[in-house]
C-alpha positions in Angstrom: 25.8 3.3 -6.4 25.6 4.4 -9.6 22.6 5.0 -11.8 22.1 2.4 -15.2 21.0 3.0 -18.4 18.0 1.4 -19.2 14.6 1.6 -22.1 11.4 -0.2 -20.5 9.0 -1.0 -22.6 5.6 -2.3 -20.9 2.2 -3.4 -23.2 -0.4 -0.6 -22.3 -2.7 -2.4 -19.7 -0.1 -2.4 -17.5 1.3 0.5 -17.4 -1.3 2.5 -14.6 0.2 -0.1 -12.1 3.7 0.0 -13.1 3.9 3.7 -13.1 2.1 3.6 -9.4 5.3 1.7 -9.1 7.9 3.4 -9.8 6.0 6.8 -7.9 6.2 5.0 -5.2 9.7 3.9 -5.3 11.6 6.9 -5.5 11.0 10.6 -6.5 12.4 9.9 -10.5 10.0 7.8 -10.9 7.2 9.9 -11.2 6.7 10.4 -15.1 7.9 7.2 -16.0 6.1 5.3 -19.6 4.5 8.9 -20.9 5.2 8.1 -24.5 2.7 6.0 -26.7 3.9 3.3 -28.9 1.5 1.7 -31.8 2.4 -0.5 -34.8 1.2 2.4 -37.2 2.7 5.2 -34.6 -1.4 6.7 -34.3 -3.7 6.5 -31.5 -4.6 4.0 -29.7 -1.2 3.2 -28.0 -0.5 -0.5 -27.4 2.8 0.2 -25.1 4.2 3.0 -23.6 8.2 3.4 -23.3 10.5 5.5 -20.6 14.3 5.3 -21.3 17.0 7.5 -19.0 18.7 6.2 -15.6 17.5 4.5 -12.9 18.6 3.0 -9.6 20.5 -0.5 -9.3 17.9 -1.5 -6.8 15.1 -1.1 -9.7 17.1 -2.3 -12.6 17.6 -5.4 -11.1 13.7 -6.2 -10.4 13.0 -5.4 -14.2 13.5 -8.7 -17.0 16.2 -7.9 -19.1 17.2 -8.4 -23.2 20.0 -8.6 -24.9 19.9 -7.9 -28.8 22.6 -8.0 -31.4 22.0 -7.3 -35.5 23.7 -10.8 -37.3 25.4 -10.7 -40.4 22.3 -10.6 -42.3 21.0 -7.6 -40.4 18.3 -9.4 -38.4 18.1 -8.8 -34.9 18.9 -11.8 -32.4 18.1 -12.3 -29.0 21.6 -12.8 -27.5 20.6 -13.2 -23.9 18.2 -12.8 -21.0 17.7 -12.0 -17.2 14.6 -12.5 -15.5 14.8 -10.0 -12.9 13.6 -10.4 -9.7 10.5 -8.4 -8.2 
Protein backbone atom coordinates (compact mmCIF):
# COMPACT_ATOMS: atom_id res chain seq x y z
CA UNK A 1 0.00 0.00 0.00
CA UNK A 2 0.99 3.22 -0.45
CA UNK A 3 1.97 5.85 2.01
CA UNK A 4 -0.59 9.22 2.39
CA UNK A 5 -0.02 12.59 2.87
CA UNK A 6 -1.05 13.85 6.02
CA UNK A 7 -0.51 17.23 8.80
CA UNK A 8 -1.70 16.10 12.49
CA UNK A 9 -2.10 18.55 14.61
CA UNK A 10 -2.77 17.36 18.38
CA UNK A 11 -3.46 20.06 21.61
CA UNK A 12 -0.21 19.65 23.81
CA UNK A 13 -1.58 17.36 26.72
CA UNK A 14 -1.87 14.87 24.47
CA UNK A 15 0.73 14.60 22.73
CA UNK A 16 3.26 12.18 25.32
CA UNK A 17 0.53 9.51 24.64
CA UNK A 18 0.06 9.91 21.06
CA UNK A 19 3.68 9.91 20.27
CA UNK A 20 4.01 6.56 22.58
CA UNK A 21 1.59 5.76 19.83
CA UNK A 22 2.88 6.06 16.93
CA UNK A 23 6.57 4.53 18.48
CA UNK A 24 4.92 1.77 19.02
CA UNK A 25 3.18 1.34 15.71
CA UNK A 26 5.91 1.30 13.37
CA UNK A 27 9.57 2.42 13.16
CA UNK A 28 8.53 6.21 11.36
CA UNK A 29 6.80 6.91 13.93
CA UNK A 30 9.27 7.69 16.30
CA UNK A 31 9.79 11.61 16.14
CA UNK A 32 6.35 12.25 15.32
CA UNK A 33 4.64 16.06 16.88
CA UNK A 34 8.37 17.66 17.69
CA UNK A 35 7.35 21.08 16.61
CA UNK A 36 5.65 23.61 19.04
CA UNK A 37 2.70 25.58 17.99
CA UNK A 38 1.38 28.78 20.16
CA UNK A 39 -0.98 31.57 19.21
CA UNK A 40 1.95 34.15 19.52
CA UNK A 41 4.51 31.41 17.96
CA UNK A 42 6.68 31.74 21.77
CA UNK A 43 7.00 29.32 24.47
CA UNK A 44 4.76 27.62 25.99
CA UNK A 45 3.50 25.41 23.13
CA UNK A 46 -0.28 24.67 23.09
CA UNK A 47 -0.08 21.94 20.14
CA UNK A 48 2.55 20.31 18.52
CA UNK A 49 2.31 19.37 14.56
CA UNK A 50 4.06 16.37 12.39
CA UNK A 51 3.30 16.50 8.65
CA UNK A 52 5.04 13.85 5.97
CA UNK A 53 3.68 10.18 5.09
CA UNK A 54 2.30 7.73 6.89
CA UNK A 55 0.72 4.20 6.56
CA UNK A 56 -3.03 3.60 5.35
CA UNK A 57 -3.44 1.58 8.39
CA UNK A 58 -2.75 4.87 10.65
CA UNK A 59 -4.36 7.35 8.42
CA UNK A 60 -7.49 5.78 8.65
CA UNK A 61 -7.61 5.72 12.72
CA UNK A 62 -6.84 9.54 12.69
CA UNK A 63 -10.24 12.24 12.33
CA UNK A 64 -9.94 13.92 9.32
CA UNK A 65 -10.81 17.78 7.75
CA UNK A 66 -11.52 18.97 4.81
CA UNK A 67 -10.97 22.93 4.25
CA UNK A 68 -11.55 25.06 1.25
CA UNK A 69 -10.91 29.21 1.07
CA UNK A 70 -14.72 30.67 -0.27
CA UNK A 71 -15.01 33.50 -2.36
CA UNK A 72 -14.45 35.89 0.35
CA UNK A 73 -11.25 34.16 1.37
CA UNK A 74 -12.54 32.62 4.66
CA UNK A 75 -11.76 29.23 5.21
CA UNK A 76 -14.74 26.60 5.35
CA UNK A 77 -14.95 23.30 6.66
CA UNK A 78 -15.96 21.33 3.60
CA UNK A 79 -16.11 17.86 5.20
CA UNK A 80 -15.19 15.35 7.88
CA UNK A 81 -14.24 11.70 8.78
CA UNK A 82 -14.08 10.45 12.10
CA UNK A 83 -11.56 7.97 11.86
CA UNK A 84 -11.72 4.94 13.66
CA UNK A 85 -9.18 3.94 16.60
Amino acid sequence: MTDIFRTLILPATVTPLAQEIAATLSPGGVGMWITGLSPTGSEPATHFISTGFIPPEFASMVPEQFWEQDETGAWVQTGSTPGDP
